[in-house]
N, C-alpha and C positions, 0 to 999 in steps of 0.2 A: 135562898136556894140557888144554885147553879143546876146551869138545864144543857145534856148534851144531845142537840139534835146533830141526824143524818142525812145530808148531801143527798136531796133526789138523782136517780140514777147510776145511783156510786156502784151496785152492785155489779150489773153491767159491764162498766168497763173494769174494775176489779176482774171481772172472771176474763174477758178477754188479755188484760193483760198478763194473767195467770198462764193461759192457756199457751200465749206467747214465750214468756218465759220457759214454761215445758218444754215447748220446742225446740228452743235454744239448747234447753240442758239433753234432750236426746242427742240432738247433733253433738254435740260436744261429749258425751260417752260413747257413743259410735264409732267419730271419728278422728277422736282424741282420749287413745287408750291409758293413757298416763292420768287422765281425769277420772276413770272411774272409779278408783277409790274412795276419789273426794264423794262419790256419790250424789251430782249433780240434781239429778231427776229426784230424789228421796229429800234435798234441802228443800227445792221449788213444793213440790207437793204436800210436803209439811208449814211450806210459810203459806202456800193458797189456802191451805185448810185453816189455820190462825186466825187469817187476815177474815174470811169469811165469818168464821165463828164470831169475830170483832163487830162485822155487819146486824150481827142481832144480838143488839142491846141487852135482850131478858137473860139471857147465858152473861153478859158483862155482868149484869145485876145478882145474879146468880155466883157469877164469882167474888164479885163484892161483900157480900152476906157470908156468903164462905169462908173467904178470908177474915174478916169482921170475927166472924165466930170464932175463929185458929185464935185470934188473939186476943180474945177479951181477955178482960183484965191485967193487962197487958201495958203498965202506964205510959212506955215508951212510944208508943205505937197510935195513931189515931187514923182513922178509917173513916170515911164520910158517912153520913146516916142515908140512907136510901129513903126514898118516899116511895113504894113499889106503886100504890095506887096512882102514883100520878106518872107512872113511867110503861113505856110500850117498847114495841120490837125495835121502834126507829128516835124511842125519846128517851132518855133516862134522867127523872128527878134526884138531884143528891141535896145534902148541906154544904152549903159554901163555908169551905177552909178560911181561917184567917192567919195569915203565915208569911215569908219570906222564902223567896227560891233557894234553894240551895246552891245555887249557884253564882247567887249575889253575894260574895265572899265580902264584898267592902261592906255593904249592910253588915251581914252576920256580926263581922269585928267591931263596927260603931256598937252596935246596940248589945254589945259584951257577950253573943251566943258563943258558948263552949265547944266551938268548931273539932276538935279531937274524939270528944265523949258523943257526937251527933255520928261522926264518921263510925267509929266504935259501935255505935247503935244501930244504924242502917249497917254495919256487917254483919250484925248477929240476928238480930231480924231477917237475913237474906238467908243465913246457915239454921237458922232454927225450922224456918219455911220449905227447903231443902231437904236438909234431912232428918228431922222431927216430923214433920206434916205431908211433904211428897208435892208440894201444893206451893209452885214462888209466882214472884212479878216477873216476867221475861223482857220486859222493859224499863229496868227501872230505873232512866237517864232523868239528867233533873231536872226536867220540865215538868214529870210524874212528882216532885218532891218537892215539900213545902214543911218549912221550919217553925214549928210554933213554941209557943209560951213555955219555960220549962224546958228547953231543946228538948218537944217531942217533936216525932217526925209522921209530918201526915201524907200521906199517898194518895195517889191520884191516877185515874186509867186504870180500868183492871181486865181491857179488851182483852190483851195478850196478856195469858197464863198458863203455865206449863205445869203438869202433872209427871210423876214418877211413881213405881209399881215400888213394896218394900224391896224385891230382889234389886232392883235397877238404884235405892238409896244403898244399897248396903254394898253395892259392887262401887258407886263413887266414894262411898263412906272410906274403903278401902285407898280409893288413889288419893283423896286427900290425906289423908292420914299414913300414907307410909310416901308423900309427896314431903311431908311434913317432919317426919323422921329419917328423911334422906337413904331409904333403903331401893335402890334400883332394882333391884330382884323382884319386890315383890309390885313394886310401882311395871315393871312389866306383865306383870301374870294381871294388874287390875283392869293393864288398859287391853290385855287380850278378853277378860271379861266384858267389857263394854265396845266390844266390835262386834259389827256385822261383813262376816268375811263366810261367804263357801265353803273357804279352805281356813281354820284355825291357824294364825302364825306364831312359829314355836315362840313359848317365853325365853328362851336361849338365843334365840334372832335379834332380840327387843331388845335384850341386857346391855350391849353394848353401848346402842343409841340411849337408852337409859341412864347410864353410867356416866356418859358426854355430855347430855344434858344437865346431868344433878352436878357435873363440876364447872360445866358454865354458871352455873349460879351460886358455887359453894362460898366465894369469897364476896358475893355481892352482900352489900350491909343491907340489913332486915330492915329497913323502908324503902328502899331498890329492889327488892324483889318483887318480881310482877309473876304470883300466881297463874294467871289469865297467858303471860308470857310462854310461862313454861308447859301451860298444857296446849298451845298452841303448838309448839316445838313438838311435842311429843304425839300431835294429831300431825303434823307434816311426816315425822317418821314412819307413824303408820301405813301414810300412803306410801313411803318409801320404799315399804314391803310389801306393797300392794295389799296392803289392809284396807278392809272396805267400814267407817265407821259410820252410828245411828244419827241421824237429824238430832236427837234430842242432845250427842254432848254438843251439838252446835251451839243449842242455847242454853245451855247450861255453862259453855266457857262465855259464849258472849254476856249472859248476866254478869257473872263474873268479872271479864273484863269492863263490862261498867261500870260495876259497883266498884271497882281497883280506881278509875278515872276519879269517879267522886270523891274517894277516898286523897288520893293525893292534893285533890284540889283541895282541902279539909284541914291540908297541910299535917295529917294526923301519923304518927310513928308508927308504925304496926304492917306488918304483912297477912294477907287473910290466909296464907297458911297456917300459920301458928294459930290464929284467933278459930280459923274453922277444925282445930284437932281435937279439940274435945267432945266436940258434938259429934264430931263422924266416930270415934272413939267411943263415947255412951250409945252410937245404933248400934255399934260391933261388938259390942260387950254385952246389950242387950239379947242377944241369940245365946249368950252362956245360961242368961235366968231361965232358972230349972223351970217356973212355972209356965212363960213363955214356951218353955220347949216340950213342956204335958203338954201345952195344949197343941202344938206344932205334931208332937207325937200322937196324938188323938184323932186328927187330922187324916195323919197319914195312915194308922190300925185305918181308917172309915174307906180309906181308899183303896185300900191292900182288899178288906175283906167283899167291897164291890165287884174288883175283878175274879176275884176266888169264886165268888158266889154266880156271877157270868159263864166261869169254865165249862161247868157242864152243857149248858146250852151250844157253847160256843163248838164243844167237839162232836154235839150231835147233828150239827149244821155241817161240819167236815163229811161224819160220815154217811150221810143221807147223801151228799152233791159225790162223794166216791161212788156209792152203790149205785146210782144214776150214770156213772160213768162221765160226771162234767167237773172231776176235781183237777182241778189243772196248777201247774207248777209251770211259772214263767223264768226263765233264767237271762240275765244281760251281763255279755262279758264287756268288760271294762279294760280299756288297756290293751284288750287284742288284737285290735284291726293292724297295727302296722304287721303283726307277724302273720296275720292273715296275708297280707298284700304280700308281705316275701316270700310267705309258702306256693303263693298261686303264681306267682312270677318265676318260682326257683321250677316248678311243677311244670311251665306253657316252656320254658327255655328246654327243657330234659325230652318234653315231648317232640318238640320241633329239634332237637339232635338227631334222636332215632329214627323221625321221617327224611329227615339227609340223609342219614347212614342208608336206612332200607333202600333210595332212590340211588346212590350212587353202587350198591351194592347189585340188586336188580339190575341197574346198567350196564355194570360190567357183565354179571352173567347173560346178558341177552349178547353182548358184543362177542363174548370169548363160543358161545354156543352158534354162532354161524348161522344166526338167523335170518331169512332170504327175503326179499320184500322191498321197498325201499329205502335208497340208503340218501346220508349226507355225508359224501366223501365217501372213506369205508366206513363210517357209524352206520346203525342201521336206527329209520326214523324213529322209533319207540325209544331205542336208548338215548339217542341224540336229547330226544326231549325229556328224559328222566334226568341228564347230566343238566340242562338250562335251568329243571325246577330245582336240582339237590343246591346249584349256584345260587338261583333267587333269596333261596328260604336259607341259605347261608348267609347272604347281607342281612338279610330278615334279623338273623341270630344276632349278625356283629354288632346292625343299629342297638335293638334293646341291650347286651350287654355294656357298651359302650353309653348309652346315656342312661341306663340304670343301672350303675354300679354298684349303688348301696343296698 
């Protein structure tokens, strides 16, 4: 057997370094607005949550078994045997592999492994895992992989693994698959589906960048294409537009680009576009089967007739909080404060005109009316001081129009 124990204290400073790293990623969306797209703070708190999941073994074990089960019968594929009874939070019992690294390339060739059909295998095990099961390795660099009898491929480490919802396979199902058929149109509308933006960015924005990326790669020969490459390119566009995208195509391009690494070192002909079209192709085609879509349709009658069957309730609740007199209706204008601000601006300038006018006007009448009292000069002191305020609140006027012009 092989036995993987845990590093007393590890948890500890795992979290303080976590916590560090947060902080980094705040400061850096704060005060590095160009960064927020990338969505700093959402990569960090998606990999503390991983990394901690990693800390307790029985969830590793747990995805071990799991996995194990996606693939029985499965010849290509071999999975360690778990000993559960002899495994805890901090120790995990398996079977020890007997195998060669994958990455021992001079091995593999001495002892005649079919290095192409191995590559071949670990891609389609990564896209069946994907998108058949929702359920991959998010690690799976070749320390995790070992070559046995038969080029199967036995895995190893199942700390880090990443889960996807059917909507979230079926919306990548999409970008592989029209990534794959070279159609930028709709490779925009997939990757506006798999963003987390406030503001939705038009698929008409995207097409260009789209379009530029699918011809940087149109002449590259089908072993030079790096998958992983070009969805990289087209997560940097998004920030370009100030797209804000999810932690998960994080590791979904990074598997990806691992699994491209291993691949080339495999020295194996193939691009995992083409090899992942079919599978993303059989989930997109699966939503046509009529019976999949009774029951999809059965689903939705169950939740239609929930709220129907709520209505009544819901509008006796309106009119009891009416008849009480506490039915309230909240309204938020959006967009109107700047015409707020020029109304009230345009409103204090109009009002302080006509307190000039009245004061210069008033002044005059008291000076032409020969009114007796004292004077400054021949002004008489009341007008005198109506002509200084009508002056004041005249610079008054020029300052604000002069420095708020707009």
């Amino acid at each position: 057997v092989l036995l993987k124990v845990q590093r007393p204290n590890i948890a500890e400073d795992i979290q303080l370094d976590a916590d560090i790293m947060r902080g980094i990623a705040e400061l850096a969306e704060r005060y590095s607005p160009q960064l927020y797209p990338a969505n700093p703070v959402g990569m960090v708190d998606e990999l503390a949550e991983q990394i901690m999941k990693e800390l307790d073994f029985r969830q590793e074990a747990n995805s071990m078994t799991h996995y194990a089960r996606l693939f029985a019968g499965d010849p290509t594929i071999h999975i360690p045997k778990l000993y559960q009874e002899l495994s805890t939070k901090r120790v995990i019992t398996m079977e020890y592999l007997e195998g060669i690294n994958i990455s021992d390339t001079k091995r593999l060739i001495d002892e005649g492994y079919d290095r192409p059909l191995i590559a071949r295998r670990g891609a389609i095990i990564e896209f069946k895992a994907i998108f058949e099961h929702g359920f991959f390795h998010a690690d799976p660099h070749p320390g995790n992989i070992l070559i046995m009898k038969d080029n199967v491929i036995g895995l190893l480490d199942f700390g880090l693994m990443a889960g996807l919802t059917l909507r979230d396979r079926e919306r990548l199902a999409k970008l592989v698959y029209f990534i794959a058929v070279r159609d930028e149109r709709r490779v925009a509308r997939a990757l506006n589906e798999l963003m987390q933006s406030e503001e939705s960015i038009s698929a008409e924005d995207l097409e260009p960048a789209m379009s530029d990326i699918m011809k940087q790669y149109a002449d590259v020969p089908t072993r030079d294409l790096h998958l992983a490459a070009m969805l990289y390119a087209m997560l940097r566009s998004i920030i370009a537009h100030h797209g804000r995208f999810r932690p998960e195509l994080i590791w979904i391009t990074k598997s990806i680009a691992t699994q491209e690494d291993v691949t080339r070192s495999l020295d194996a002909d193939f691009n995992l576009a083409d090899l992942g079209k079919p599978y993303a192709q059989k989930l997109l085609t699966r939503r046509l089967n009529p019976l999949t879509e009774a029951k999809e349709f059965t689903y939705w009658v169950a939740d239609a007739l929930d709220v129907v069957r709520e209505i009544p309730y819901d509008l006796g609740v309106i009119f009891r909080q009416a008849k009480k007199g506490k039915f309230k209706i909240e309204f938020e204008h959006v967009g109107l404060e700047a015409m707020r601000k020029t109304i009230s601006r345009a409103t204090n300038r109009l009002s302080l005109t006509i307190l000039i006018a009245a004061l210069l006007i008033s002044s005059s009448m008291v000076v032409i009316a020969g009114v007796r009292g004292p004077m400054v000069g021949s002004i008489p002191l009341l007008a005198f001081f109506g002509y200084i305020f009508a002056v004041f609140f005249s610079i008054l006027l020029a300052i604000s129009v002069w420095f708020h012009s707009d």
